[in-house]
C-alpha positions in Angstrom: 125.9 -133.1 -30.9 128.4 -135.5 -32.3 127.8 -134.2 -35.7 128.4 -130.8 -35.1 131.3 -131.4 -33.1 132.6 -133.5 -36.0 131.4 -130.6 -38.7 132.9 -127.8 -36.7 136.5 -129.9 -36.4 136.4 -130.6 -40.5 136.4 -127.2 -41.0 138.6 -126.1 -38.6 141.4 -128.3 -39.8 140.4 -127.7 -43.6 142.7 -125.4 -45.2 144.2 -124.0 -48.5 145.9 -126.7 -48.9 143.1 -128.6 -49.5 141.8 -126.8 -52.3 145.1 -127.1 -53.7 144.9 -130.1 -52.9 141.6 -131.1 -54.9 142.3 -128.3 -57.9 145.8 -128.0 -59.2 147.0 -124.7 -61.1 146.0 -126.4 -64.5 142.5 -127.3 -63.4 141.9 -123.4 -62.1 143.3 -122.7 -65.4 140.9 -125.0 -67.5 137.9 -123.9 -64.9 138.3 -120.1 -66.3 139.2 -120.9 -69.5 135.8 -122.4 -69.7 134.0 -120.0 -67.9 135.8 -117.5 -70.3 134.5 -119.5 -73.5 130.9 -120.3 -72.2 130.2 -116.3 -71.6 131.2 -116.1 -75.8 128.0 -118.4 -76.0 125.6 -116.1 -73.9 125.4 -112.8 -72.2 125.3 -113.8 -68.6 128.3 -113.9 -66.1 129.6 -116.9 -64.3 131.7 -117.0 -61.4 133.6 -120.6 -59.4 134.2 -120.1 -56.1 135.5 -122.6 -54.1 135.9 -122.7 -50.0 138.0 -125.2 -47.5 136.1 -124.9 -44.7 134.0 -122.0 -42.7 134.9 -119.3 -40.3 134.6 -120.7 -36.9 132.1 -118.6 -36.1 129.8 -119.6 -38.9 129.8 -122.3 -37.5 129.1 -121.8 -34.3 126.3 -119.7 -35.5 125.1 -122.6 -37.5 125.1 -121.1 -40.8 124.7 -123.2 -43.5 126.7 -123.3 -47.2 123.6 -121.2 -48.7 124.2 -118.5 -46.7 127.8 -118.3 -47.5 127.4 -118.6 -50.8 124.7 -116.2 -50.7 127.1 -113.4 -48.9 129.7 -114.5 -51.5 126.9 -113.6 -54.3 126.8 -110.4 -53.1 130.7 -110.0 -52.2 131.4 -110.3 -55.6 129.3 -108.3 -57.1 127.7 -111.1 -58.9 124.1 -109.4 -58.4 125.2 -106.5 -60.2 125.1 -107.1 -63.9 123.3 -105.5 -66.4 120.5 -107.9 -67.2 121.0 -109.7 -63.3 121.9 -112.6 -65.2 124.9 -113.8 -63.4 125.5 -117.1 -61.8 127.8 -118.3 -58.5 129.0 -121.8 -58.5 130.0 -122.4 -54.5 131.9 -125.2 -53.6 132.0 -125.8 -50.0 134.8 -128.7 -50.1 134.6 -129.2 -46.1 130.8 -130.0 -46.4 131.0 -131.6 -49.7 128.4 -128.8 -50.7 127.9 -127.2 -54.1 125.3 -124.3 -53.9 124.2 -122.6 -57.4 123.1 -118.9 -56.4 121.5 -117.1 -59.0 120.4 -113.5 -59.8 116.8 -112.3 -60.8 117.6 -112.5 -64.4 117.5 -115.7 -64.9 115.5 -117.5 -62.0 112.6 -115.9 -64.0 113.2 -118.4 -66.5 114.8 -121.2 -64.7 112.9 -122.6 -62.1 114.8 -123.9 -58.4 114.3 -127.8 -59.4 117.0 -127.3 -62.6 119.8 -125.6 -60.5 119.5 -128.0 -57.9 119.6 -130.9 -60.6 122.8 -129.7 -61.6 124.1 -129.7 -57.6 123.6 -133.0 -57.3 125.3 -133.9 -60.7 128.4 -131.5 -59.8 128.0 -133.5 -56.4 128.2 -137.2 -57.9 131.1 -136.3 -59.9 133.0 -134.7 -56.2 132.0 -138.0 -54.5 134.0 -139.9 -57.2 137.4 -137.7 -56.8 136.7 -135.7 -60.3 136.5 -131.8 -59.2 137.9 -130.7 -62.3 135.1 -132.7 -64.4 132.1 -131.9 -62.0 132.9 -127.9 -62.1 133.2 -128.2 -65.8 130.1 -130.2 -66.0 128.5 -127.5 -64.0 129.9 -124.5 -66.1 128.7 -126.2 -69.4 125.3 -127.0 -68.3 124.9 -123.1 -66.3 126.0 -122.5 -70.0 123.4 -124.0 -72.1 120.8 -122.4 -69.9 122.2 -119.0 -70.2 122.6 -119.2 -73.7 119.3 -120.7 -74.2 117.7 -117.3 -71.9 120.1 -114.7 -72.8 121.9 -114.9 -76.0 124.9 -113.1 -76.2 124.3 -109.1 -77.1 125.9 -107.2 -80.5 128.8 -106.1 -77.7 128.4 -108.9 -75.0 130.8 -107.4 -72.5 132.8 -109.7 -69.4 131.0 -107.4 -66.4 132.8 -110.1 -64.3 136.4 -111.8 -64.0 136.5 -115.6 -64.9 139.3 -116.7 -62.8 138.0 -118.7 -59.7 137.8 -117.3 -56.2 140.0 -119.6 -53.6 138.8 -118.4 -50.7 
């Protein structure tokens, strides 16, 4: 009972300000600049969203950062590429939750253990203060496996916008 009564005031007192707080301008610059530069290497799309806190009424429902960043998946369109390749980094900075969702495309190819690997690395780095260096991280590695399953095409087309989502 404590915890969720501690959970449900984190995220009702987390704001924009604190993803402003944890990601200036520049680092949202350098995040889609390399989310722009890794999609040169491979075909697939990759998206950065990051979230202050949930709804209250997520939380009262008990719904966990998967979820969100599973309606967020599809919110964005990120399930509707060409070869379902595409890739959501969720940051859910109240929790201190990262959640990699991927589309059919490449989940054929790159089995549950790998993305969640890569969580926890992204999840180190957040525990340390560096949210610039743990979302790059997790762009370059989401990289190398994209590249490695779907190289990029004679006309390897942006289906989706690299700027991060602040929502």
């Amino acid at each position: 009972m404590v915890s969720t009564v501690k959970r449900f005031l984190t995220h009702l007192f987390s704001g924009p300000w604190l993803v402003r707080r944890y990601f200036s301008s520049e680092a949202m610059r350098h995040i889609e600049q390399a989310i722009s530069d890794s999609e040169r290497s491979h075909s697939g799309q990759i998206r950065f969203a990051v979230e202050s806190g949930l709804h209250p009424y997520s939380l009262i429902k008990g719904n966990p950062p998967r979820a969100r960043a599973l309606e967020l998946f599809s919110s964005l369109g990120i399930w509707d590429t060409e070869q379902n390749n595409g890739v959501l980094i969720y940051l859910l900075l109240a929790d201190h939750d990262v959640e990699i969702i991927v589309d059919r495309g490449i989940c054929r190819y790159v089995a549950q253990p790998v993305w969640d690997s890569i969580c926890h690395e992204m999840e180190l780095l957040f525990k340390q203060g560096k949210f610039e260096q743990a979302t790059l991280l997790g762009i370059d590695r989401i990289g190398q496996l994209l590249a490695r399953h779907f190289p990029p095409g004679h006309k390897n087309e942006n289906e989706l916008p690299d700027q991060p989502v602040v929502l």
